[in-house]
N, C-alpha and C positions, 0 to 999 in steps of 0.2 A: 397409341403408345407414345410416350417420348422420349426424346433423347435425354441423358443423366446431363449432362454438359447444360442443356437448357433448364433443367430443374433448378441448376445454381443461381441463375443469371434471376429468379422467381425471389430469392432469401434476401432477407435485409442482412447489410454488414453491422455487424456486432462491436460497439464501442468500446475498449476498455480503456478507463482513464489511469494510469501510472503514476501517486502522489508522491513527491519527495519533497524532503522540507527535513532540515533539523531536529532534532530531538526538542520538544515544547515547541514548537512551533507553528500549530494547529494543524496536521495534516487530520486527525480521526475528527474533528470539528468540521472542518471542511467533507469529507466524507459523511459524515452524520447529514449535513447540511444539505447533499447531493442526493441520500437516500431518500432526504423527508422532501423535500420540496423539486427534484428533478427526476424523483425513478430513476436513481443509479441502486445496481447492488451491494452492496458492499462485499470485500475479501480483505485478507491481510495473509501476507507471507509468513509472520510470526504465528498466525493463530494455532495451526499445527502442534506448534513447537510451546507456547502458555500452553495446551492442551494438555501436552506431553508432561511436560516439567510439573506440572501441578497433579499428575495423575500419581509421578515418582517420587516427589518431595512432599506430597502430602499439604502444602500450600493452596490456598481458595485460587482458582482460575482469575478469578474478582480484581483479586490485587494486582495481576497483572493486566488490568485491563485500567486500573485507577491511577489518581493520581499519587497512590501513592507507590508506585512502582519506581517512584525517584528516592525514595526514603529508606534507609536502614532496614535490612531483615530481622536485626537481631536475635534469630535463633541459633541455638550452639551448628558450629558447624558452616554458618553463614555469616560470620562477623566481620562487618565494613564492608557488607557486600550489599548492593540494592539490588530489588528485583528485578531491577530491569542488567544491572550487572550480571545477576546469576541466568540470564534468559540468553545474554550475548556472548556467556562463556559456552552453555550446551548449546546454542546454534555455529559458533565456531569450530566445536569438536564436532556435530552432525554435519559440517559443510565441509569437514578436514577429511571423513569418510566419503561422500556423496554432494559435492558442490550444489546441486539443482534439489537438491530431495523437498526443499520446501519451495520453489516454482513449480516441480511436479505435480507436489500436492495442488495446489491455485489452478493451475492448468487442468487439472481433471476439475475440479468444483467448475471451473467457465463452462468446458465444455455441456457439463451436465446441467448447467444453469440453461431457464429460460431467457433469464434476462437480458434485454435488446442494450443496455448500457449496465457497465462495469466501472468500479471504482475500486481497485487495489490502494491502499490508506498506507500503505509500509515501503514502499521502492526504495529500498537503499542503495543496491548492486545495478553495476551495468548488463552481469550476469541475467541478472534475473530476467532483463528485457530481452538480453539474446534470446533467453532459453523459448519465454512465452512467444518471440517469432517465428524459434524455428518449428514450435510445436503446432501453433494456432496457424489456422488456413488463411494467408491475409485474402485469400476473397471473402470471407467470412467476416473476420475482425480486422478492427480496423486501431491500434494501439497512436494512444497521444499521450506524450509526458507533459507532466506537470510539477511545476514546483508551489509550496507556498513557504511564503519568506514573509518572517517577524523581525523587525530591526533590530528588537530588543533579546532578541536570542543570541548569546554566545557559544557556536557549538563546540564539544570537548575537542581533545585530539584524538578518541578514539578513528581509528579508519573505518569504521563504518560510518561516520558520520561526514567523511568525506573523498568516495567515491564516483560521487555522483557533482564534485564541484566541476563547473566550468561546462559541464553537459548540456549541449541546445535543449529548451523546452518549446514546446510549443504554447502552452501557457501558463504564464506567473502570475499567483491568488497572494495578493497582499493584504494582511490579518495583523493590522497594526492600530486595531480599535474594539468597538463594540462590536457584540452578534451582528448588530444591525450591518454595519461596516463592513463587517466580513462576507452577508450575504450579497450587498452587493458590489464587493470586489470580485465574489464569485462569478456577478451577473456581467458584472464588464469582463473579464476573461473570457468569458465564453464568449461576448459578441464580439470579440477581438478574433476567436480561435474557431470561431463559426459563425462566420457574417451572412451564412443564408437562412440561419434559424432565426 
């Protein structure tokens, strides 16, 4: 028989990597890049909520996951609004009711995830990291933030786009080139942010 206490000390700690970065500024690039070639899984805090909003509006899930989620809606009723405006007004009124309701949701997909590393692609909020600490067992998981930063990006003044300024990262992915460049900007971050791998 053993003791529960030593069962733990048996479990590998669970990665999850926490992307931020500006709006256009390759975080789901970066994420894509981590699922195909590092076995990370992917999450996003918005996915819920594109779910949602496309399940109410009658809108393809598609467009918000494209680039053209920066571009005009133009349907009645959505005028000079982009998709990704109309995605950050109902996640405001959803967080105006239940602040956490889409870290909740991510927190239940880790837990129930097999996967030994995690890449969350969306980190806007400081909230959000609160919440996945208090929830996630850090003997378990193990949470590292990340920024990637484009020079060429000017982010809006929306507050969700800066939340997260001036917050220690543990590592910054610079995407100021080709695929190429970008993977391995990926690759020096990481041996920066994990010198025993």
């Amino acid at each position: 028989m053993t003791d529960g206490a030593n069962d733990r000390t048996c479990l590998i700690m669970k990665e999850i990597l926490l992307l931020s970065g500006y709006a256009r500024s390759g975080k789901d690039s970066v994420a894509n890049l981590l699922e195909e070639e590092y076995g990370y899984r992917r999450f996003a805090f918005a996915d819920a909520l594109k779910d949602m909003v496309a399940a109410t509006t009658g809108i393809s899930v598609t467009l918000f996951h494209s680039v053209q989620k920066d571009t005009p809606i133009g349907t009645l009723g959505f005028e000079g609004k982009t998709y990704r405006d109309l995605l950050i007004e109902i996640a405001d009124q959803k967080r105006a009711i239940d602040p956490d309701v889409f870290s909740r949701v991510v927190a239940t997909q880790i837990i129930a995830s097999d996967a030994a590393r995690v890449v969350i692609s969306d980190w806007r909020y400081k909230r959000e990291e609160s919440f996945l600490r208090s929830t996630l067992d850090p003997a378990l998981y193990q949470i590292v933030k990340g920024r990637v930063v484009r020079s060429t990006v000017i982010p809006s003044s929306a507050p969700i786009e800066h939340d997260l300024d001036g917050e220690p990262m543990d590592l910054v992915i610079l995407n100021d080139g080709s695929l190429s460049s970008l993977r391995d900007s990926i690759y020096s971050a990481f041996r920066r942010s994990h010198p025993s791998s």
